[in-house]
N, C-alpha and C positions, 0 to 999 in steps of 0.2 A: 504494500500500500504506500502510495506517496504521499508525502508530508509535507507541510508548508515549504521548508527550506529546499527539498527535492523538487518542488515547483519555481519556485523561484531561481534554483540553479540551470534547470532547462530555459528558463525565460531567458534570463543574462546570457547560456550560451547562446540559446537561438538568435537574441539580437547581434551577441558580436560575429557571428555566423554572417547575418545579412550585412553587419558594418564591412567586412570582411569582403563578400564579394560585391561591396559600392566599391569598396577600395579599388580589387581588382578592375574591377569595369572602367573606372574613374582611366584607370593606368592603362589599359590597351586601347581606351578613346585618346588618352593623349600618341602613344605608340603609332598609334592607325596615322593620327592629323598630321605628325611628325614626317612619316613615311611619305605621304601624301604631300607633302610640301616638299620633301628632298628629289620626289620623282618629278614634281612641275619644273623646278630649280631644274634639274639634269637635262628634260627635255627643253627646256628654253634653251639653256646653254648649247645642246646639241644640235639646235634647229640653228643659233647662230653661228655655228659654225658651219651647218650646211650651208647657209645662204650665203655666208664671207666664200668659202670654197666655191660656188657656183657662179657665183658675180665675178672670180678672178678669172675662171674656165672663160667666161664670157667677153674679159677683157682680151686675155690672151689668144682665144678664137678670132675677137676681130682683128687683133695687131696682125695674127699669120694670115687676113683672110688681106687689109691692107695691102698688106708689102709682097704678097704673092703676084709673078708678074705675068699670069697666067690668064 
């Protein structure tokens, strides 16, 4: 048979139970937004560089297409 204090010792775990996983939750929402920002970061950066890389292709294409005396 349970007893007051055996009641009240499930309550307390139960609550640090649910604090326990807000914590968790709290921590891979930051984890998640974190990740999610370093991949925008990575792709922006990437994409700059693709378009520096294509804009030179593009320069270089017309100087050979220029000076070609064909």
């Amino acid at each position: 048979m349970a007893t007051g204090s055996d009641a009240a010792r499930a309550r307390a775990e139960a609550s640090f139970r649910k604090e326990e996983r807000a914590k968790d939750g709290a921590k891979a929402m930051m984890e998640y937004q974190a990740d999610s920002r370093r991949i925008r970061e990575k792709t922006a950066r990437l994409k700059a560089l693709r378009l520096a890389k294509e804009a030179g292709e593009k320069k270089r294409d017309a100087r050979m297409k220029d000076s070609d005396p064909t």
